[in-house]
C-alpha positions in Angstrom: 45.3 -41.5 45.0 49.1 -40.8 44.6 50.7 -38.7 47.0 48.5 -39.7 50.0 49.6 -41.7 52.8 53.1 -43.2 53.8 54.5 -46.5 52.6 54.3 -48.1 56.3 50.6 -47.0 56.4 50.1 -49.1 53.4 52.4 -51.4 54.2 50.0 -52.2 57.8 47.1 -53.1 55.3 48.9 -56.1 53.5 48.3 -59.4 54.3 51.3 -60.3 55.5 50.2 -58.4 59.4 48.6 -60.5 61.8 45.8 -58.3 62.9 42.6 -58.1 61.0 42.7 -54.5 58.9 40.2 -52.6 59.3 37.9 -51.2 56.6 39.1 -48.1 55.0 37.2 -45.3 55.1 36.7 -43.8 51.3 38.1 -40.4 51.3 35.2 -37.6 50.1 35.2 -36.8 46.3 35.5 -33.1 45.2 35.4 -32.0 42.0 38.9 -30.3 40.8 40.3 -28.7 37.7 43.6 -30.5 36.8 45.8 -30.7 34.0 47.5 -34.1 34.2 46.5 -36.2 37.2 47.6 -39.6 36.3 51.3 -39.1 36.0 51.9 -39.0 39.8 50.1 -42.1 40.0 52.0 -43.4 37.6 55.2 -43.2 38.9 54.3 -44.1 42.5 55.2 -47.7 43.2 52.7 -50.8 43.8 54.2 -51.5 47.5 54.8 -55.7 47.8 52.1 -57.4 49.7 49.5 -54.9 48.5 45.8 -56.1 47.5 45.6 -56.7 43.9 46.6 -53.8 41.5 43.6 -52.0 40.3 43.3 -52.1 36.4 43.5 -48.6 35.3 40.4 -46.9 34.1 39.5 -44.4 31.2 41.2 -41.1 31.0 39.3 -38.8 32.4 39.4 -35.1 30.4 42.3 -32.9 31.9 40.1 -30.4 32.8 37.7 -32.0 35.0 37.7 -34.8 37.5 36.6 -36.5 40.7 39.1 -36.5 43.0 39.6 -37.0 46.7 40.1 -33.6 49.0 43.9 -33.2 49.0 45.7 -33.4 52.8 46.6 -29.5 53.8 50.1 -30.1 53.0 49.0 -31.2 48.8 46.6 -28.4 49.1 49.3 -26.3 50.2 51.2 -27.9 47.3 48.5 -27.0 44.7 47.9 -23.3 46.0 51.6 -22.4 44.8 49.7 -23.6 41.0 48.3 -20.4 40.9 52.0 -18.5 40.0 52.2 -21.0 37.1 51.9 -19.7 33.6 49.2 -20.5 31.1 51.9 -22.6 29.1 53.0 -24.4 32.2 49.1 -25.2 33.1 48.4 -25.9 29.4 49.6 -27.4 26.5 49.5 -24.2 24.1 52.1 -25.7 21.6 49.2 -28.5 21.0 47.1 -25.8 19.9 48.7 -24.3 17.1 47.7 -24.8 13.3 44.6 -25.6 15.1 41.6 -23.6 12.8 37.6 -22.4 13.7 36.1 -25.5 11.6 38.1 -27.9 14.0 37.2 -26.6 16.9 33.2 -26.3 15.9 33.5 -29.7 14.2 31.6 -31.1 11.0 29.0 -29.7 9.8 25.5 -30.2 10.7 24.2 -32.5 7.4 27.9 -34.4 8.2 27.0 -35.2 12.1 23.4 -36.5 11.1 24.8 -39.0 8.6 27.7 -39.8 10.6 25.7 -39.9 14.0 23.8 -43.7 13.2 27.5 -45.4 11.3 29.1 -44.4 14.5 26.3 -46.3 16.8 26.0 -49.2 14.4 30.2 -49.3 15.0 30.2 -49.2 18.5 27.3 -51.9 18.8 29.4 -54.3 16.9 32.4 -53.3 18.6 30.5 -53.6 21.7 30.1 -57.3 23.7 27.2 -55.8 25.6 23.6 -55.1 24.5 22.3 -52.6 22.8 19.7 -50.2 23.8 17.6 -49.7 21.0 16.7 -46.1 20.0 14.5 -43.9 17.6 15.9 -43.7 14.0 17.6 -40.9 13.3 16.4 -38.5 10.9 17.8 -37.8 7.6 18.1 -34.7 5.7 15.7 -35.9 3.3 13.0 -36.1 5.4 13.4 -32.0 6.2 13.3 -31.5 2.6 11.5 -28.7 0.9 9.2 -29.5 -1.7 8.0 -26.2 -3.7 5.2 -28.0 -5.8 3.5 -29.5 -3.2 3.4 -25.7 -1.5 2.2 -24.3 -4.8 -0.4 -26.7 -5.3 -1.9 -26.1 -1.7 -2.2 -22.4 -2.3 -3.7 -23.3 -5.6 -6.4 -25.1 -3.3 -6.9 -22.2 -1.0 -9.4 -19.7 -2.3 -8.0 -16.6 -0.8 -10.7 -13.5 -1.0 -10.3 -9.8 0.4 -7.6 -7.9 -1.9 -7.6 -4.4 -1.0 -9.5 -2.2 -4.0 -11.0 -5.6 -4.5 -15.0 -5.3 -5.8 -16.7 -8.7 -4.7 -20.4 -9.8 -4.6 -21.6 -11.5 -1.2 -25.1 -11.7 0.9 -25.5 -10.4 4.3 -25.4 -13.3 7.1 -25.8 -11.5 10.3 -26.5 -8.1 11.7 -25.1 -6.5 14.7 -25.1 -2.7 16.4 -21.8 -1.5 14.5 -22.2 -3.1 11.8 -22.8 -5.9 8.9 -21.8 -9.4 8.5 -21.8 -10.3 4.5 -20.8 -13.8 3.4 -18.2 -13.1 0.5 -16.8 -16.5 0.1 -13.6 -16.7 2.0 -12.9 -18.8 5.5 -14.3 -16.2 7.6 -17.2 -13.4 6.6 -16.2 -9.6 5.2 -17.5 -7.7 8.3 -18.9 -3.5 6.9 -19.0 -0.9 9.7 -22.3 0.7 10.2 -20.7 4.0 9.1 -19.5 2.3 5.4 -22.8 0.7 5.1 -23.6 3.6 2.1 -23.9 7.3 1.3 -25.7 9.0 4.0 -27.0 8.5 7.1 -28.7 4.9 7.4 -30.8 4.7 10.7 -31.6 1.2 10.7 -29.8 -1.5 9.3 -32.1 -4.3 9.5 -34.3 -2.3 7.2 -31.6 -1.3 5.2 -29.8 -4.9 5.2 -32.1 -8.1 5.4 -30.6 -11.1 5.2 -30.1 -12.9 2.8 -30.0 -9.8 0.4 -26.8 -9.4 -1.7 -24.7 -7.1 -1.9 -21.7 -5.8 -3.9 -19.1 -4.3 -1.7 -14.9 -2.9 -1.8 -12.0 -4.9 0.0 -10.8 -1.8 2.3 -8.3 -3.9 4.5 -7.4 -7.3 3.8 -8.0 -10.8 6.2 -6.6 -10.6 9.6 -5.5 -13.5 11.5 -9.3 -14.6 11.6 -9.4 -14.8 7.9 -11.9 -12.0 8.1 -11.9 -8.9 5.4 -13.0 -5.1 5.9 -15.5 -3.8 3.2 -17.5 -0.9 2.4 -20.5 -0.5 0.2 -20.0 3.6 1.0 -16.5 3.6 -0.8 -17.5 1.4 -3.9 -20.7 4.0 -4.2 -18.0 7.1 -4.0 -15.9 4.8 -6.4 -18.6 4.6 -9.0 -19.7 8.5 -8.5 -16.7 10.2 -9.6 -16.5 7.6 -12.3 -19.9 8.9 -13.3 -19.1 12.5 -12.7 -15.6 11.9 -14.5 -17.5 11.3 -17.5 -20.2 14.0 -17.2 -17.5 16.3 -17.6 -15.5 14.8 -20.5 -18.7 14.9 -22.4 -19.0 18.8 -21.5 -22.8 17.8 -20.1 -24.9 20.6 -18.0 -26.4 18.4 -15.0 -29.1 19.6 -13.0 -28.4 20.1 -9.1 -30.3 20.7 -6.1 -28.9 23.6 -3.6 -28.5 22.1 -0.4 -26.6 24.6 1.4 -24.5 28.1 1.9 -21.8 29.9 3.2 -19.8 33.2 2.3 -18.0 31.9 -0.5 -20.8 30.3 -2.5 -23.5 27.5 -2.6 -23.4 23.9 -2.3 -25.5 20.9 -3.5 -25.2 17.3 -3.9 -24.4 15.4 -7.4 -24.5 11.9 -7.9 -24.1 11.5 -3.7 -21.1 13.6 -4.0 -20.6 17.3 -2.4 -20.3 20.1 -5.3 -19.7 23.6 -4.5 -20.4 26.7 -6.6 -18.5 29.7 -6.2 -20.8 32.8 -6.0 -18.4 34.6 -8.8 -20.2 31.6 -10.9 -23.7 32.1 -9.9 -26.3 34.1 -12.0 -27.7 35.5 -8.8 -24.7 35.9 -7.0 -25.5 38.7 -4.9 -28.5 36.7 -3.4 -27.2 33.4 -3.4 -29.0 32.7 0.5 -32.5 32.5 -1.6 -31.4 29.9 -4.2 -31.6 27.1 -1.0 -33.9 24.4 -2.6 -33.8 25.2 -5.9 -32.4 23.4 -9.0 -29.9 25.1 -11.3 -28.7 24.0 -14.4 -24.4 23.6 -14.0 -21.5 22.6 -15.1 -18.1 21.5 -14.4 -15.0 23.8 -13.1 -13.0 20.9 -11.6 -13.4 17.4 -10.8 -10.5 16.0 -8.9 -11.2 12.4 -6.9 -8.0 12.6 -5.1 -8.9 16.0 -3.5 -12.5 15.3 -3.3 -12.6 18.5 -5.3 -15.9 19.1 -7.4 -16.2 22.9 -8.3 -19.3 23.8 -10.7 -20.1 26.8 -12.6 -24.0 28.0 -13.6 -22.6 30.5 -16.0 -20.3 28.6 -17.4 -23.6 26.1 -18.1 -25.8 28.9 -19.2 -22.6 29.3 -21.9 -22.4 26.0 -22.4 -26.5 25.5 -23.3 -26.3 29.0 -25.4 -23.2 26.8 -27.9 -25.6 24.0 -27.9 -28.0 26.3 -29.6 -25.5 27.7 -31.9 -24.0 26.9 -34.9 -21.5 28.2 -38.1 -22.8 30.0 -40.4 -25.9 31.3 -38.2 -27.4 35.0 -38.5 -27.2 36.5 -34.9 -28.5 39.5 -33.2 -26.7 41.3 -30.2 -25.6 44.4 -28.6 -22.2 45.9 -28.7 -21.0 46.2 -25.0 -17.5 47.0 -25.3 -15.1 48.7 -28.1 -11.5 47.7 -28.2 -8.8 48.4 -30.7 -8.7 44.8 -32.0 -12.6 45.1 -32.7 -15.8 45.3 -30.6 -17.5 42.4 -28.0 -20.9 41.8 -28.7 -23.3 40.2 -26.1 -25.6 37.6 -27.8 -27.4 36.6 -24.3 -25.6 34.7 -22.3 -22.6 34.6 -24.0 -20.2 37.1 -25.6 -18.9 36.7 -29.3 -16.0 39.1 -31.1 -16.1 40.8 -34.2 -12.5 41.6 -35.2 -11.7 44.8 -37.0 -10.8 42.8 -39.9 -13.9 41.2 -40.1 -16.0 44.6 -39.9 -15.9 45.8 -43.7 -14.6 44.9 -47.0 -12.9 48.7 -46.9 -10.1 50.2 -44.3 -11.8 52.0 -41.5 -9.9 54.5 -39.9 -11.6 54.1 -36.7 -14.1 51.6 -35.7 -16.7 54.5 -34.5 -16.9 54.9 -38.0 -19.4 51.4 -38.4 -21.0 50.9 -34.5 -21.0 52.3 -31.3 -21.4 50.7 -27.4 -24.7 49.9 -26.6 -26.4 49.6 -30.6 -28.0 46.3 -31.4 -26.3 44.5 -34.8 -26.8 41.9 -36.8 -23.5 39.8 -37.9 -22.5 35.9 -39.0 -21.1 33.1 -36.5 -17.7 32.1 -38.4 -16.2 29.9 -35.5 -17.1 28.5 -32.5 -14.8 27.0 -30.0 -17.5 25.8 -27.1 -13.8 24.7 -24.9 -12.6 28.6 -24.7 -16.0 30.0 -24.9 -15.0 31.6 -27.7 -17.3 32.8 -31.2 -16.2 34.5 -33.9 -18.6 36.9 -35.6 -18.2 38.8 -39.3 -20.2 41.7 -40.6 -18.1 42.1 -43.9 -20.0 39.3 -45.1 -23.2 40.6 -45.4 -21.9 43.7 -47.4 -22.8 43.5 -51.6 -19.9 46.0 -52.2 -16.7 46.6 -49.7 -16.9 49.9 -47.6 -21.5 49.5 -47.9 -21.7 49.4 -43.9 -20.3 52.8 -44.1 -22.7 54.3 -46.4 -26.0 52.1 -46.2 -25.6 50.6 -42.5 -29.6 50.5 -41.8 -29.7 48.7 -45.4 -27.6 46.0 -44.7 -28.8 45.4 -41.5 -32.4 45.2 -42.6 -31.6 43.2 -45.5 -29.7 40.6 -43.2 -31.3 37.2 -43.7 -31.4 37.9 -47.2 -27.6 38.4 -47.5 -26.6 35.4 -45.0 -28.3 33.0 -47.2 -26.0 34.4 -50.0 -22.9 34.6 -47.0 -23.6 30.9 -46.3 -22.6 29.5 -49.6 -19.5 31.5 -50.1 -18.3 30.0 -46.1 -18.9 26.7 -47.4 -16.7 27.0 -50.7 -14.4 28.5 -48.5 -14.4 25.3 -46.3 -14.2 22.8 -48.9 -11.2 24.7 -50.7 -9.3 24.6 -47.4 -10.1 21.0 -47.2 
């Protein structure tokens, strides 16, 4: 190494000295961080009578390299290094212009093709052999090919979308539960508690196997490829499908009482819970006793998303009383209320109006003048509208003259049926002039 030693002390080691030299001893190699190394070397002269010069070897990188531990006075030397500046340490000028992509290099796709023409270079360039190595992957082979992906999902069968309705038959059995064989990797499993509507005490009884079954997706396949169902949420599914309809078609269903509490009653329709206020019960004030029985009802509200299912008997009773009536029909009822606008007439079960303009052909000065509360009448249905609950009644009809109810009330009355028939045909000239 430059720098270590004296010229006479190499000088002792040539051949030219009579003694036999002895066998240096190779000075211990440390590792040290230099900047330029070989200069020094450089410049120090071969002494004459020296062994053979060594060739020089490779540059080794400025930053690191082996080199022998320094005497104390070099390290002495070295330690006054550390008041240098970066620029004296480093070449910084070198440096400049210098961007990011040249100090990260080519790109990835450029090293991988330019990885084996650089090994095929030096192997030619190189008089030695050649260790033979692993191919070296090309970007091609990492390619991405979309069709082949589609085509292998296309293959796969995947079963178990939530809200999902699918048809399988029960495989296995267990404690908590029901193993059904729906067609996908791995089985749909159904908890014990959505195994149906109610309260199923034994499942074996209730699920051989073998038996199939038609089920909702309730949570899709988990890492298993297995699927939650429920044969309890497909039955709710299909009940307020059922009831949905029931009340579009303005039906009166038949319910069993199953229950009570202040407010009303409850029952069960269609595996669904119904309530029924007691405001909406015939027997309202005694609605404890009506446990058991079967009432005729029908429907307030019907909301799925609530789980809402109000139902009225009244409003059934009114409902069964339209089914029985019809325009143009002769009723009899009792006048229960006088307003100004006319009088409210109860035709059992349901109430009907007869307007003060549909009292008499003549002007009445006050409706006491025709009827009082509480005396039965006869009178003509003119409209119905079963939605509002609302009928329309007329007594003018049935007079011969304008102003006879005044004079010859008990006449008219009596003579009723006669006079609808008559009544009748005039409504329906009336109707097909209007249409």
């Amino acid at each position: 190494m430059a720098g270590s030693g004296t010229p006479a002390s190499r000088q002792s080691r040539g051949p030219g000295q009579g003694s036999t030299p002895a066998t240096p001893r190779k000075p211990p190699q440390v590792l040290m961080i230099r900047k330029e190394e070989a200069a020094p070397a450089a410049a120090q002269p071969h002494p004459a009578g020296a062994g053979p010069a060594t060739p020089p070897s490779a540059p080794t990188p400025a930053s690191v390299r082996l080199a022998p531990a320094a005497p104390p006075a070099r390290a002495a030397a070295a330690g006054g290094a550390a008041g240098r500046s970066d620029e004296e340490l480093f070449d910084l000028a070198a440096l400049e212009g210098v961007s990011m992509a040249d100090l990260l290099g080519p790109a990835p796709e450029s090293r991988r093709t330019a990885a084996p023409q650089a090994a095929a270079a030096a192997g030619k360039g190189s008089s030695g052999p050649v260790s033979a190595s692993a191919p070296a992957r090309t970007v091609d082979e990492f390619d991405f090919d979309a069709e082949a992906f589609l085509a292998a999902l296309d293959e796969q069968d995947f079963v178990g979308t939530t809200g999902e309705v699918v048809t399988g038959t029960v495989i296995g059995i267990e404690s908590d539960g029901v193993y059904v064989d729906i067609g996908g990797k791995a089985p749909g499993f159904m908890p014990k508690k959505e195994c149906g509507l109610g309260v199923i005490t034994n499942l074996k009884e209730r699920f051989p196997r073998g038996l199939p079954v038609e089920v909702l997706v309730t949570r899709e396949q988990n890492a298993d490829g297995m699927v939650t169902i429920s044969a309890r949420a497909l039955a709710l599914r299909q009940s307020w499908e059922k009831v949905r309809a029931l009340e579009k078609e303005g039906k009166v269903v038949q319910v069993k009482i199953t229950g009570f509490n202040r407010g009303g009653v409850t029952c069960d329709l269609e595996g669904l819970r119904g309530f029924i206020p007691r405001s909406q019960l015939q027997e309202g004030e005694n609605h404890e006793a009506l446990v058991g029985r079967t009432l005729g009802v029908s429907f307030l509200e019907v909301n799925a998303d609530s789980r809402k299912l109000v139902l009225s008997e009244k409003r059934a009773a009114t409902a069964q009383r339209f089914a029985d009536l019809e325009v143009g029909q002769l009723v009899e009822g009792q006048v229960v209320a006088l307003k100004p606008y006319g009088f409210f007439i109860d035709l059992g079960g349901v109430s009907g109006l007869l307007h003060q303009s549909s009292v008499s052909g003549a002007h009445l000065r006050d409706l006491r003048e025709v009827f009082q509360p509480g005396e039965r009448i006869r009178a003509l249905i003119t409209d119905l509208d079963p939605g509002r609950g609302r009928i329309a009644l007329n007594t003018a009809l049935l007079e011969g003259q304008p102003g006879e109810l005044l004079i010859a009330k008990e006449q008219v009355m009596a003579e009723a049926a006669d006079r609808a028939n008559r009544a009748r045909s005039l409504l329906r000239q009336q109707e097909q002039s209007a249409g």
